[in-house]
DSSP file (Angstrom, degrees, kcal/mol; ACC not computed):
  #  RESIDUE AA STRUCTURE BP1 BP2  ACC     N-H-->O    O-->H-N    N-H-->O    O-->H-N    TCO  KAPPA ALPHA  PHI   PSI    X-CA   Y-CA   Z-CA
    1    1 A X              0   0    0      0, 0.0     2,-0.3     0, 0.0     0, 0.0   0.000 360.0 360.0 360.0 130.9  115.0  114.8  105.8
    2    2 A X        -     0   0    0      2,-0.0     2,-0.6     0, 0.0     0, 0.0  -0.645 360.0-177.3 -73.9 131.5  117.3  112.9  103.6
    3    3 A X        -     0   0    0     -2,-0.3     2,-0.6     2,-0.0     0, 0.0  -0.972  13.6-153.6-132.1 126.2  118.6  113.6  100.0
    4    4 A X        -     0   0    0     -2,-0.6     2,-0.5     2,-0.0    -2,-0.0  -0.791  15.8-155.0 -77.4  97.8  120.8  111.6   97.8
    5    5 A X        -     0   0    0     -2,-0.6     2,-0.5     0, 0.0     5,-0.1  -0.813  14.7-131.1-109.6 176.5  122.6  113.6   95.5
    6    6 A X        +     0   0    0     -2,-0.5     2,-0.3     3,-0.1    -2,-0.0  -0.791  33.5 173.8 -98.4 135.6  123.6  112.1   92.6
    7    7 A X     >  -     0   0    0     -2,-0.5     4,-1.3     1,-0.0     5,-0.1  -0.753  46.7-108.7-127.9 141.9  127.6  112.9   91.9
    8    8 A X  H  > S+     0   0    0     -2,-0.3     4,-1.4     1,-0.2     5,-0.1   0.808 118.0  53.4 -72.5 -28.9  129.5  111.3   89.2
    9    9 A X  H  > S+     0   0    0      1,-0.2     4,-2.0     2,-0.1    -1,-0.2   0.780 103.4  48.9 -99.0   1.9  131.2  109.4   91.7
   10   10 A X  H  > S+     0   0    0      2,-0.2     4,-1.4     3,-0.1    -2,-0.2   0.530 107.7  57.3 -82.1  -1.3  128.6  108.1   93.3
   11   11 A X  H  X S+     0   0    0     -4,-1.3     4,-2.5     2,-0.2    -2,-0.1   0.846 112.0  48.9 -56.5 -51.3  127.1  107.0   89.7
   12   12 A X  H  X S+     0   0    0     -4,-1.4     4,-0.5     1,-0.2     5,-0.2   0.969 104.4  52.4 -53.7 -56.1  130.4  105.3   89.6
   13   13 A X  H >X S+     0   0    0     -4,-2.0     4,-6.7     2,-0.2     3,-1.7   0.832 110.9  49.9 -12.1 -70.7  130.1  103.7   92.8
   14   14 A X  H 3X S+     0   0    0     -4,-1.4     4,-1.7     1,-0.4     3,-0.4   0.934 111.3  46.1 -37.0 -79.0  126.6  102.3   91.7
   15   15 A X  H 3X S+     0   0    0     -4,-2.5     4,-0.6     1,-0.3    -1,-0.4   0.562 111.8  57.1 -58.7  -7.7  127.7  100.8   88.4
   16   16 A X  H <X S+     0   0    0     -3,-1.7     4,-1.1    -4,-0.5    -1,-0.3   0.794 109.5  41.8 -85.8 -59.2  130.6   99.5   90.3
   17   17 A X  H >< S+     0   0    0     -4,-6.7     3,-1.9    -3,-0.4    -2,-0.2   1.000 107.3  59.9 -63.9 -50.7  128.6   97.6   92.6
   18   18 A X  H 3< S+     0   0    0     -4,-1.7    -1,-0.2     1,-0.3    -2,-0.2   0.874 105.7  50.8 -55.6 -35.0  126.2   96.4   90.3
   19   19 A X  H 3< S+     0   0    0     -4,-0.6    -1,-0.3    -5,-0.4    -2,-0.2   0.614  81.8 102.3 -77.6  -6.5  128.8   94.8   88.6
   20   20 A X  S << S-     0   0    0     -3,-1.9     2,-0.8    -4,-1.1    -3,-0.0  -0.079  75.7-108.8 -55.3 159.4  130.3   93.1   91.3
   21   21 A X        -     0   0    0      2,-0.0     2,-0.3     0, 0.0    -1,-0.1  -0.810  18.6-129.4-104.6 139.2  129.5   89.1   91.6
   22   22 A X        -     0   0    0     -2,-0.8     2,-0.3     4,-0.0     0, 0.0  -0.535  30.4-165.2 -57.3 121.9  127.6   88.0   94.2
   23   23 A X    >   -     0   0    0     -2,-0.3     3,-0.6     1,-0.1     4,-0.5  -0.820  24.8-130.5-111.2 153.6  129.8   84.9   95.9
   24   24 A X  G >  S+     0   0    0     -2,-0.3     3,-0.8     1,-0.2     8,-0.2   0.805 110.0  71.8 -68.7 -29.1  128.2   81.9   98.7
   25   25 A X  G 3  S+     0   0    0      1,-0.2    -1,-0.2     7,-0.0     4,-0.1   0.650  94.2  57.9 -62.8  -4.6  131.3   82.7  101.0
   26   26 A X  G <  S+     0   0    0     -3,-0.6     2,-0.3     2,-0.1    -1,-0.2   0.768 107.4  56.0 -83.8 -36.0  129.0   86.5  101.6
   27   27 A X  S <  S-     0   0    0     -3,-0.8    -3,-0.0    -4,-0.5     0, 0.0  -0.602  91.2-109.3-117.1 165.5  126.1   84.7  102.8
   28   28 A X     >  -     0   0    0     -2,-0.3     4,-2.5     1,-0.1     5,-0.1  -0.068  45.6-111.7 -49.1 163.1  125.1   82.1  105.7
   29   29 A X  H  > S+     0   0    0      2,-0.1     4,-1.1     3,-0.1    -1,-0.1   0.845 120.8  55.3-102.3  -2.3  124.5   79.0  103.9
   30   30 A X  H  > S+     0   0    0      2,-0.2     4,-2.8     3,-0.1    -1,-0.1   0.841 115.9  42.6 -30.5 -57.9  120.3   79.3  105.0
   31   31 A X  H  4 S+     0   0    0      1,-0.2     4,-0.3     2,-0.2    -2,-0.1   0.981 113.6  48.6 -53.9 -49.4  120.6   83.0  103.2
   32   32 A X  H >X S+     0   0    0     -4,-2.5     3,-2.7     1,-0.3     4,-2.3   0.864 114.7  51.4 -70.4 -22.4  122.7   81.4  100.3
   33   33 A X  H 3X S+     0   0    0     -4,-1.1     4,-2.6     1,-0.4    -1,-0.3   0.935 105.4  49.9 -60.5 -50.9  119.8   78.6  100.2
   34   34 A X  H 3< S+     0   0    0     -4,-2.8    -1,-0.4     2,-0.2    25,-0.3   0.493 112.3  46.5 -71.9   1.0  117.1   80.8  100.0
   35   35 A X  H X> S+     0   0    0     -3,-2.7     3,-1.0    -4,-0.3     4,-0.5   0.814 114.2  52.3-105.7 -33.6  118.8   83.1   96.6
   36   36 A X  H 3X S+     0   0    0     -4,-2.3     4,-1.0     1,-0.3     3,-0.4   0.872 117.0  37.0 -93.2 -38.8  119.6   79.7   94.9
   37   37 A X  H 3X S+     0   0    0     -4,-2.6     4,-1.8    -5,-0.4    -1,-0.3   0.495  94.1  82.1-105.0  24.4  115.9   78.7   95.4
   38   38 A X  H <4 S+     0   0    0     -3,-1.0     4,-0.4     2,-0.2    -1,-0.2   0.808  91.0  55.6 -70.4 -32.4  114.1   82.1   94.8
   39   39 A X  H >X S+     0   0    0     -4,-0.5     3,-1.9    -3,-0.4     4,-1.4   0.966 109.9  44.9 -77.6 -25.4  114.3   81.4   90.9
   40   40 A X  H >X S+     0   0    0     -4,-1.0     4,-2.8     1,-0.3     3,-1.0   0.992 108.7  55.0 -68.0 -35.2  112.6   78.0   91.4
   41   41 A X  H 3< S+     0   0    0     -4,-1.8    -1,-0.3     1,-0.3    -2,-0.2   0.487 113.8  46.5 -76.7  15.6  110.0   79.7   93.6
   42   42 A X  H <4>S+     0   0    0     -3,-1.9     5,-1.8    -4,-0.4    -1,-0.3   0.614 109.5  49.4 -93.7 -15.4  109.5   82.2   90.5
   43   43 A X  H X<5S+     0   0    0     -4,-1.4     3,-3.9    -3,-1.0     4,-0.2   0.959 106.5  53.9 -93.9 -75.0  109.3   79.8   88.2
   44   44 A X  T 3<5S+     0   0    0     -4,-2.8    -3,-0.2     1,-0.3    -1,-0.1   0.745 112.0  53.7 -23.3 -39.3  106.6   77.7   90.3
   45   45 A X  T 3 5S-     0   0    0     -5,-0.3    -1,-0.3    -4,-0.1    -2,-0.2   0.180 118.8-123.0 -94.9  22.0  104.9   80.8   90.3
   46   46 A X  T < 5 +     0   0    0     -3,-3.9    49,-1.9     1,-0.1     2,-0.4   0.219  58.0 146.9  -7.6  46.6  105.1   81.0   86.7
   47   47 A X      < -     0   0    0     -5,-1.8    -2,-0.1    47,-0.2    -1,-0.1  -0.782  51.4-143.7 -99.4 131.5  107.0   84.2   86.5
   48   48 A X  S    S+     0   0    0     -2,-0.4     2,-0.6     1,-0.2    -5,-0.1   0.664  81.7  39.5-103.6 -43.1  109.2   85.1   84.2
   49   49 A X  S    S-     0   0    0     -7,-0.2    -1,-0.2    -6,-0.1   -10,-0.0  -0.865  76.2-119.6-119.7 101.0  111.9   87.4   86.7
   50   50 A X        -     0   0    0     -2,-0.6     2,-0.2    -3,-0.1   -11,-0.1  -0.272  36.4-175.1 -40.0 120.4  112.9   86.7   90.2
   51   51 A X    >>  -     0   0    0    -13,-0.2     3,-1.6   -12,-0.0     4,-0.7  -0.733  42.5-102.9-130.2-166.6  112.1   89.3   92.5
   52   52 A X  H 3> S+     0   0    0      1,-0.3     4,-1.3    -2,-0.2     5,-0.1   0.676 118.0  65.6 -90.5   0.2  112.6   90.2   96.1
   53   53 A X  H 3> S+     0   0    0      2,-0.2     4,-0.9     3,-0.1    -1,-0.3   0.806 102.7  58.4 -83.3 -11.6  108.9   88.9   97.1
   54   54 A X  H X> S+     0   0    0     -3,-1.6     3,-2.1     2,-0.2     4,-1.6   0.995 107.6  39.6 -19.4 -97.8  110.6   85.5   95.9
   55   55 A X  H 3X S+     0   0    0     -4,-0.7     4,-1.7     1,-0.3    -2,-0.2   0.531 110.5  65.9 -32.6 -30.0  113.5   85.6   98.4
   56   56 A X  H 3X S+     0   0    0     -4,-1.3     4,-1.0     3,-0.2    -1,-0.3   0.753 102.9  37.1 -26.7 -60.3  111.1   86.7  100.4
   57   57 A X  H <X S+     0   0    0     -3,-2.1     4,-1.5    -4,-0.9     5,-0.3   0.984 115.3  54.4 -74.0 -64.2  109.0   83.6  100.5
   58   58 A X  H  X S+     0   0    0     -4,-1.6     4,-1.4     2,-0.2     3,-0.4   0.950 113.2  45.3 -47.9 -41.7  112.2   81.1  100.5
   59   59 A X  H >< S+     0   0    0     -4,-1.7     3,-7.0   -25,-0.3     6,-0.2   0.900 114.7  43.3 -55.1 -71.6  113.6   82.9  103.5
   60   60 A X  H 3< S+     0   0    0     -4,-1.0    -1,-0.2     1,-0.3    -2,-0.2   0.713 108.8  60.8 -27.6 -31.4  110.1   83.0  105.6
   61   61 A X  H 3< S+     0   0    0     -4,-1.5     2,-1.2    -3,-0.4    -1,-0.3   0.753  82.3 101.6 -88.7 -14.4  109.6   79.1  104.4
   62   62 A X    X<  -     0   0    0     -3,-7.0     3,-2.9    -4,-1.4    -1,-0.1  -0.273  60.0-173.9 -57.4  86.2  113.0   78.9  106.5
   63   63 A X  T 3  S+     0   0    0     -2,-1.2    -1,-0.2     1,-0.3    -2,-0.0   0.933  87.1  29.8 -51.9 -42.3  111.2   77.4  109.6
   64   64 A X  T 3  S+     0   0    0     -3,-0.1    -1,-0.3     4,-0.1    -2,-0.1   0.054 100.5 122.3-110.5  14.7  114.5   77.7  111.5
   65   65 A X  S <> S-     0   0    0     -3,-2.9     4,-1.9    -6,-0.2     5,-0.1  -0.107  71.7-114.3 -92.1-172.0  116.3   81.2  109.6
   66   66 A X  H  > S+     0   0    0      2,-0.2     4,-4.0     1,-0.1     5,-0.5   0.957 108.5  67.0 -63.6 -46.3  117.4   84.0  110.7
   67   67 A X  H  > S+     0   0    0      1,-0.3     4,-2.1     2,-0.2     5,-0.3   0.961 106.1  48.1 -46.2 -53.4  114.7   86.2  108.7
   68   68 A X  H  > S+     0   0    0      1,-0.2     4,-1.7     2,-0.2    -1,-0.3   0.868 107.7  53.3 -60.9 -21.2  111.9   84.7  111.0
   69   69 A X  H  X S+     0   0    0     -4,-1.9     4,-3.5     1,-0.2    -1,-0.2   0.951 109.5  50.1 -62.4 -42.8  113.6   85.2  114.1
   70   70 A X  H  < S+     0   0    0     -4,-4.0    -2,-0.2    -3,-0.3    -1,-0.2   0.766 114.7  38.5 -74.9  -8.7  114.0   88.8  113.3
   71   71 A X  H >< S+     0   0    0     -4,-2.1     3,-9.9    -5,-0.5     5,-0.5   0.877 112.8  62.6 -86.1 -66.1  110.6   89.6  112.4
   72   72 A X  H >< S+     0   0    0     -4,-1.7     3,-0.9    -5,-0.3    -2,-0.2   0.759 109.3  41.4  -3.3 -80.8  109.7   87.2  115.4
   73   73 A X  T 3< S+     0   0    0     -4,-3.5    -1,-0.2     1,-0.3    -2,-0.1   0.600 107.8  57.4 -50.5 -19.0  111.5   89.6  117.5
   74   74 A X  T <  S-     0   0    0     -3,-9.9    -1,-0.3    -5,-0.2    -2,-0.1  -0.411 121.1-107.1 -94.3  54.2  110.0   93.0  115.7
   75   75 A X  S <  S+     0   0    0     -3,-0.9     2,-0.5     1,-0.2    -3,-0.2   0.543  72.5 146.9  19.9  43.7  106.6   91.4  116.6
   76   76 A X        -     0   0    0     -5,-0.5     2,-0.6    -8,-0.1    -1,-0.2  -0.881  56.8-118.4-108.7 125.0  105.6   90.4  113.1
   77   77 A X    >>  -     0   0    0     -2,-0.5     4,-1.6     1,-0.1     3,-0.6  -0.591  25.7-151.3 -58.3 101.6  103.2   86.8  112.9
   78   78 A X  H 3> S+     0   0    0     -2,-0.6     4,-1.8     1,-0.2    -1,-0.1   0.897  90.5  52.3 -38.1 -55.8  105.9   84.8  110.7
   79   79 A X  H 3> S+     0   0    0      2,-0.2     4,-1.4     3,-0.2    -1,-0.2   0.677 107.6  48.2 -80.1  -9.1  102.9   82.7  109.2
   80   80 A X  H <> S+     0   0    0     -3,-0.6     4,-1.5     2,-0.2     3,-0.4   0.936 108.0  53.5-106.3 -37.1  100.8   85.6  108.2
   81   81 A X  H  X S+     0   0    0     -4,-1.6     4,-1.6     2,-0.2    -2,-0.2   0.617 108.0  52.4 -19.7 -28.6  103.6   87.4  106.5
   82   82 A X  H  X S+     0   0    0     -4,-1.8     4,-1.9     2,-0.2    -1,-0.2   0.868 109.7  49.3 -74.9 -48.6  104.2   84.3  104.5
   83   83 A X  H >X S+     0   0    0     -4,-1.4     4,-3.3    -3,-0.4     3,-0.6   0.963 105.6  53.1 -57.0 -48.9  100.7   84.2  103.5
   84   84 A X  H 3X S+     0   0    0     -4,-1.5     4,-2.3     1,-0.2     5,-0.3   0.995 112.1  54.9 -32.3 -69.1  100.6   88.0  102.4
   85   85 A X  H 3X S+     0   0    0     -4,-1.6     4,-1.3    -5,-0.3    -1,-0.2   0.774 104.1  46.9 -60.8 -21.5  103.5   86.8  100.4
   86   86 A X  H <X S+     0   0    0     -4,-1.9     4,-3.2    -3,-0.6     5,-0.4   0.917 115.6  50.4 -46.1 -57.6  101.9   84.0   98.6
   87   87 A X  H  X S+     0   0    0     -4,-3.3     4,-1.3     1,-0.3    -3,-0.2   0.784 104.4  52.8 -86.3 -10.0   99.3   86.1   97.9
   88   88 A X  H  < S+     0   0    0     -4,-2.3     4,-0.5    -5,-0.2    -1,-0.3   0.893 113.9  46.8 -28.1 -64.9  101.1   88.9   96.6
   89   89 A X  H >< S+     0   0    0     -4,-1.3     3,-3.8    -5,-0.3    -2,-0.2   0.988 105.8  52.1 -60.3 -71.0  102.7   86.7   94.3
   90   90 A X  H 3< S+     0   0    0     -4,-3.2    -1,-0.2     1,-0.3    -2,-0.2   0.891 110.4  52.6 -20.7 -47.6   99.8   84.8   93.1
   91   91 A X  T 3< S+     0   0    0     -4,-1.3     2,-0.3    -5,-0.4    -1,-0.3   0.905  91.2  92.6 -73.9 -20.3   98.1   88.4   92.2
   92   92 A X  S <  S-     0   0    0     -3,-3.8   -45,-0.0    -4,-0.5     0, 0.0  -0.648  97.9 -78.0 -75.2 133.7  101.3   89.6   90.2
   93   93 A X        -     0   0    0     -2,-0.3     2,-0.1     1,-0.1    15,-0.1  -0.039  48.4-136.6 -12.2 109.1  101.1   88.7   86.1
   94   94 A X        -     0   0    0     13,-0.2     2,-0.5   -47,-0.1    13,-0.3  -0.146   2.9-139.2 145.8 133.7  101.8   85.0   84.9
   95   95 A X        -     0   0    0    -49,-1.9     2,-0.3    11,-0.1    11,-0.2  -0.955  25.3-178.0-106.7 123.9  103.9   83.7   82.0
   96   96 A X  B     -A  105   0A   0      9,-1.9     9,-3.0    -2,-0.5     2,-0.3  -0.982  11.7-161.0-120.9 140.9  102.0   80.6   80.1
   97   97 A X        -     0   0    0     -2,-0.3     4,-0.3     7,-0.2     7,-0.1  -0.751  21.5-129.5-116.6 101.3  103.7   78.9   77.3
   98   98 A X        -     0   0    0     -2,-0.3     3,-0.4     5,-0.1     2,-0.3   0.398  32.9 -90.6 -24.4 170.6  101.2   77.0   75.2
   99   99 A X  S    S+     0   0    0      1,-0.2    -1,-0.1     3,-0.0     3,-0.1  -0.775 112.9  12.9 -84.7 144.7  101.8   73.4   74.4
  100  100 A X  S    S+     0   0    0     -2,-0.3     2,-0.6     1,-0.2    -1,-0.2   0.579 108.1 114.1  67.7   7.3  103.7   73.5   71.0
  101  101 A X        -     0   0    0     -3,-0.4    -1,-0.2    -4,-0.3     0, 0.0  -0.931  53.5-168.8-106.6 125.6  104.4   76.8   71.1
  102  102 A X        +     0   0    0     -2,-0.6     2,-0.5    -3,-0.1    -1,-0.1   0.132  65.1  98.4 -19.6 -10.0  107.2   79.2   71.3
  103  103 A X  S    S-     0   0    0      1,-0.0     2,-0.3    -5,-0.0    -5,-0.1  -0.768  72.9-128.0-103.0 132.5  105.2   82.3   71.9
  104  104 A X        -     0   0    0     -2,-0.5     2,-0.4    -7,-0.1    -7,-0.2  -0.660  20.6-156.8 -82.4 146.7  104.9   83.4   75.1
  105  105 A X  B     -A   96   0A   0     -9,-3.0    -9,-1.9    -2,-0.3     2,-0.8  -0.944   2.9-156.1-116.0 131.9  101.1   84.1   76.3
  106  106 A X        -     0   0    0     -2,-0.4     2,-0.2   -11,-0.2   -11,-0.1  -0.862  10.8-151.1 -93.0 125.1  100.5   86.5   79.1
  107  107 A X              0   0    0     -2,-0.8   -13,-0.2   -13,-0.3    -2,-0.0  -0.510 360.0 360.0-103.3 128.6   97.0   85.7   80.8
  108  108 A X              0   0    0     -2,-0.2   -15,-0.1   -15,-0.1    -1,-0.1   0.769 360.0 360.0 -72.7 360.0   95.4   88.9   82.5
C-alpha cells in the first residue's frame, strides 16, 4: 500500500510545479494540438472549464496519435472510448447565455 505524506517540501514542490508554464517544445506537436483544441472542444460543449475528458476527446479524435495506438495496444476499442467520452461530456452541466443577457443560466 502506498501513502503520500505530505512534507513541507513536498507542498513546496507542488506549488512549484503548479506554477511552472506549460511550453509546445514539452509536447509532440499531435499532443500540443490536442491542449490547444481542448478549450474549443469545451466550449462546443458549452462548458464553462476545460477538463481532462476534453483532452481526452481531441486526442482519441487523433485518427493517427499516439493516445489511440496505446490504448489500441492495451486492447481498448478506440471508437467506443470516444463514444463513452462524448457521452460523458454531454451528461456533465451546461453554461447558456441568453440572448441579450449577461447572466449566466445554468440548465439542469
Amino acid at each position: 500500500m502506498f501513502f503520500f505524506e505530505e512534507t513541507a517540501d513536498s507542498a513546496a514542490n507542488f506549488g512549484y510545479l503548479l506554477r511552472q508554464q506549460i511550453t509546445q517544445q514539452e509536447f509532440t506537436e499531435m499532443a500540443w494540438q490536442s491542449i490547444v483544441s481542448s478549450p474549443e472542444v469545451a466550449k462546443e460543449s458549452k462548458h464553462q472549464i476545460v477538463e481532462t475528458e476534453h483532452l481526452m476527446k481531441s486526442l482519441l479524435e487523433q485518427r493517427n496519435g499516439l493516445a489511440r495506438r496505446i490504448f489500441s495496444k492495451a486492447g481498448v476499442d478506440n471508437t467506443r472510448l470516444l463514444d463513452a467520452t462524448e457521452k460523458f461530456i454531454q451528461r456533465q452541466p451546461k453554461v447558456v447565455y441568453p440572448k441579450h443577457s449577461s447572466r449566466m443560466f445554468i440548465p439542469n
